[in-house]
N, C-alpha and C positions, 0 to 999 in steps of 0.2 A: 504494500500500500504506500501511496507515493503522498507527501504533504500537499496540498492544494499550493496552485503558482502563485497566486492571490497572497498566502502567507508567505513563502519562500521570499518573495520581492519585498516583503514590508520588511522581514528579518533581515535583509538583505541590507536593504535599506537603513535600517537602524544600526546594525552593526558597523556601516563606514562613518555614520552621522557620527557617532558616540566615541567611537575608536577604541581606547583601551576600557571604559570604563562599560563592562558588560550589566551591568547592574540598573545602570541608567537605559542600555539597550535595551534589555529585559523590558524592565517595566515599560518604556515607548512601546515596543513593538505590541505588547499584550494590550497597553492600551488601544492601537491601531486595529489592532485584529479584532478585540472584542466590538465594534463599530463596524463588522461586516456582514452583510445582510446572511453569510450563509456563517455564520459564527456558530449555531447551533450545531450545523453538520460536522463543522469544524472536532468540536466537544467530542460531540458522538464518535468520530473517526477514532481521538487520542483515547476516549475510553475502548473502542474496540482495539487499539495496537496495546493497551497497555495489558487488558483483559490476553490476550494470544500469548504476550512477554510470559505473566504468568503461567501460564499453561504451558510454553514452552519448559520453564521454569519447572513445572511441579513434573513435567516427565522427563525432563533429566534427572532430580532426583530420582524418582521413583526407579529408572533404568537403572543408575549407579546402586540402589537398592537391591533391586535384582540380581546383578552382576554380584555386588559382594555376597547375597546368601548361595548363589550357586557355585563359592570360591573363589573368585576372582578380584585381585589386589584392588581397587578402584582406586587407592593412595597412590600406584604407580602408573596405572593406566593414562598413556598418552593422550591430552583432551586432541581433537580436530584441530583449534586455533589456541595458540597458548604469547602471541604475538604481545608482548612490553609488558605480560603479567609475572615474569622469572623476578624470582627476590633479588637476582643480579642487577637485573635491567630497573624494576623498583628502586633499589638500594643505590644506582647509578644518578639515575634521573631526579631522585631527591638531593642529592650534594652540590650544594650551593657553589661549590667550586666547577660542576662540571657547566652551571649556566653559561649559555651561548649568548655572546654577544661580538656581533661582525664577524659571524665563522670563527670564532677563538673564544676556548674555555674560559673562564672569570679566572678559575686557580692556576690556570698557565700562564696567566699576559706576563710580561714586563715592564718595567716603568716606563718603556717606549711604548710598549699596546696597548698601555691604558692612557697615554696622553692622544693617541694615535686613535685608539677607539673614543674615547671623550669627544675630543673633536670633530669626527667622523656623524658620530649618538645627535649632538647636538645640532648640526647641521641636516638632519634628517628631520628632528625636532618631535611632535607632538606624538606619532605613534611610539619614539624613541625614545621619547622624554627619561622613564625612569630609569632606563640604563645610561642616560647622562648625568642624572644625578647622582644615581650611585657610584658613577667612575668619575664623577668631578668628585664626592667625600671622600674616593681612595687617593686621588692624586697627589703625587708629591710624598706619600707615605709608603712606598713601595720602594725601598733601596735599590739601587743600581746592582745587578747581579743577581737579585733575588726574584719570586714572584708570588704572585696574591696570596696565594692558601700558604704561605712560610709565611706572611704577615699579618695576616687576618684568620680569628676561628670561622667557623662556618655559623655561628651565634652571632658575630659583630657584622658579616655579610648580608645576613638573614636581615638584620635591626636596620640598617643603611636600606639595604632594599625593599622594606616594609615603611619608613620614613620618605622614601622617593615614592613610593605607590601615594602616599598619603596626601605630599605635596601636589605629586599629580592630580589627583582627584579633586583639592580643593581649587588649584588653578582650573580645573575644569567647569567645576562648579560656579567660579567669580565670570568665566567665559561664556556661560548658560546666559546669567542672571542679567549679562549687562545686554 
């Protein structure tokens, strides 16, 4: 079952308006949506996909059920798609050092790739904003010879980049309101 084009374009829509701040997209777009004439079909569709999810749902358990009372390991049993759910790739993806910014890890740059990415962050601007400000608060504190994750924990990275989100979002907010 495929979303209606009617929503597709409104989300679509809201998501370039808004840019990083999904939150504010979110709610536009639902408001947009819920103002169209077939909104009710709309409903009906997301409760029939979500009703199916379910039900997909209850018969894979029930199958892996099966499977383990007729002997079969289900702890070891290969899923079909097992694609960026490995605790490696979790456990990857979560390290604040391995954040991408400009094709280059956060905990690999050097005091030349983060003046080099700053620069770069900022001249891109509003979709980039908060990895500019998180590489303008490391700049100048990265020794020559060294790189991010030797200077920063993965706690002071996190806090700089939860303060850049923050800032973002308020500057966003002053850009809404004027």
């Amino acid at each position: 079952m495929e979303y209606p084009e009617r929503v597709t374009a409104i989300c679509k829509d809201m998501a370039q308006k808004h840019g990083s701040d999904i939150d504010k997209a979110v709610a536009s777009a639902e408001a947009a949506i819920r103002k169209l004439p077939d909104f009710d079909d709309f409903v009906h569709m997301l409760i029939t996909l979500a009703i199916r999810e379910l039900i997909c749902d209850a018969r894979h358990h029930e199958n892996l059920r099966t499977r383990k009372a007729m002997g079969s390991d289900v702890e070891r049993c290969i899923p079909k798609t097992t694609v960026g759910t490995s605790k490696g790739v979790i456990r990857a993806s979560q390290s604040i050092y391995n954040y991408n910014i400009g094709g280059t890890m956060l905990g690999m740059m050097t005091a030349a790739d983060v003046e080099s990415a700053m620069n770069t962050q900022h001249a891109i601007s509003n979709g980039h904003r908060v990895n500019y400000l998180m590489l303008k608060a490391i700049y100048g504190k990265v020794p020559e010879g060294k790189i991010v994750k030797q200077v920063f924990t993965q706690k002071q990275l996190i806090a700089i980049r939860q303060k850049a989100e923050q800032s973002v979002r308020g500057r966003s907010k002053l850009a809404t309101a004027n």
